[in-house]
C-alpha positions, 0 to 999 in steps of 0.5 A: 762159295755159294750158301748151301741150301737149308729145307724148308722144314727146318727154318727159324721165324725171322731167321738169319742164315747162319742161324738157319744153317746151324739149325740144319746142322742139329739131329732132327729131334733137336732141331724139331723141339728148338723149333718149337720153343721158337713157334713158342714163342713167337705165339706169345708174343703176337698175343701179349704186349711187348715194349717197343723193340729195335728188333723185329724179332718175337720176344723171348725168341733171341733169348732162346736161340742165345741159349742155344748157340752153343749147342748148334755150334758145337753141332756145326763142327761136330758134323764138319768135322766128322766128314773130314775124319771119315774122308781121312780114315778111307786113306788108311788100313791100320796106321799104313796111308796111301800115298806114303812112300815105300821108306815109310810103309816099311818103317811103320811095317817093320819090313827091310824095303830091300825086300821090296819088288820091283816089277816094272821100271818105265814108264814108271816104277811099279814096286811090291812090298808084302808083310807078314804078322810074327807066327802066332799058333792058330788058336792063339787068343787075340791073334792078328786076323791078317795072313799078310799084306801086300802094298803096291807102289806107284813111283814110290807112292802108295796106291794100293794095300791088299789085305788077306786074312787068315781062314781060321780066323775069320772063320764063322764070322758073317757078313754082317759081322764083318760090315759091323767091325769094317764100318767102325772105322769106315762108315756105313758101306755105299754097297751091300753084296747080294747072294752070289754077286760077283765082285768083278764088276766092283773095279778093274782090280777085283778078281773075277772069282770072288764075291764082293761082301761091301764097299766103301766110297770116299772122294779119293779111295775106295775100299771092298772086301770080298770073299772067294767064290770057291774058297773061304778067302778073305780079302780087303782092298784099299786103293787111291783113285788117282794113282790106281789109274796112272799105275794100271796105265803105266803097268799097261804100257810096260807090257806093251813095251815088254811086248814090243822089246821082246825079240829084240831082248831075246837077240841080246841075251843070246848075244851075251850068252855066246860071248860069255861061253866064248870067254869062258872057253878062251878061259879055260884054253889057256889054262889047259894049253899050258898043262897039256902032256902028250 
């Protein structure tokens, strides 16, 4: 794996690259004063007499690193660690996943996964699966905000959660106030609406008539909220990379197989239609013929 590239301007004299790349690690202010202590002193030891060192290193230079070790390793992980939380947190909405199976999404939901659509069969098994919060008055305390929530499955994974939010209770927050709340948990947005921009152009899954309030980016998902351009809707759109591509190709072909099976289908259903009115007359020929009076 190749050594990522540590600038110039955060070095220890005489540094080895593990020290220098923990270096890098630290805030810039912690940096900055480590650093300084080591110019430090470096300066004292060029200008005082020192015993003979195996080392080359300045004097009181490798007592202040050790010193420091523990903080710029603590730091190290601190900010390794927090990519990793920040990628895992862009694969969930609340404690739901993407990717998870349809069982497990309405297990965690309380939703019977009988309730679930299917919408298309092949070339793969497009499913929707929708949520709804216990009625709650509208001015109730501490409400859940959310009106319902609709997962789309791929072959029995989860691509795709569509949450949409009750008007009254989003009601007066602006769109900085939602960003705050929303980047809590998913990081600083990697885009910002601008007045009147429309969302459309955020992805293949946005509607055209909304107006996009932020979006987050993560290596395998995508997150947006957007409003409605003519209504105070509120919605959020969490989506797998990955799977959103193969379900949008495979609900594509399906209509395309819809399309071309369509008079071939119509054919059959009048063909069922007629036997079954045929059977039904059969049917009722019997009976009648039997209680016939002249």
């Amino acid at each position: 794996m190749p050594t990522p590239a540590v600038s110039s301007l955060r070095l220890f004299p005489n540094g080895t690259p593990l020290q220098n790349r923990l270096l890098a690690a630290l805030p810039a202010a912690a940096s900055a004063r480590l650093q300084k202590s080591s110019r430090s002193a470096l300066c004292n030891a060029t200008q005082t007499p020192v015993p003979k060192r195996d080392s080359l290193e300045p004097a009181g230079y490798r007592g202040e690193f050790m010193r420091n070790v523990p903080a710029l390793v603590v730091a190290f992980v601190l900010v390794s660690n927090a990519g990793v939380a920040s990628a895992q947190d862009q694969l969930r909405y609340r404690g739901y996943v993407l990717q998870s199976s349809l069982p497990v999404v309405a297990e965690a939901s309380g939703t019977p996964a009988a309730t679930a659509k299917t919408l298309h069969e092949r070339p793969a098994k497009i499913q929707e699966l929708t949520w709804r919060p216990a009625y709650a008055a509208t001015d109730a305390m501490g409400a859940d905000p959310v009106r319902d929530i609709l997962f789309a499955f791929h072959d029995d994974q989860l691509y795709q959660v569509l949450v949409t939010y009750e008007r009254s209770r989003v009601e007066g927050l602006t769109d900085a106030d939602l960003i705050e709340s929303l980047s809590t948990v998913y990081g600083a947005p990697v885009l910002r609406s601008r007045t009147g921009a429309r969302a459309a152009s955020s992805g293949p899954d946005i509607p055209s008539d909304t107006v996009m309030v932020a979006r987050w980016e993560g290596t395998d998902s995508s997150v947006v909220l957007i409003r409605g351009t003519f209504s105070p809707g509120l919605q959020l759109i969490l989506t797998s990379k990955a799977l959103n591509t193969r379900a949008r190709a495979a609900i594509a072909n399906a209509l395309r197989l819809d399309a071309t099976e369509a008079p071939q289908r119509e054919i059959d259903e009048r063909t069922r239609n007629a036997a079954a009115a045929t059977a039904l007359q059969s049917k009722a020929r019997v009976q009648n013929k039997a209680a016939f009076r002249p």
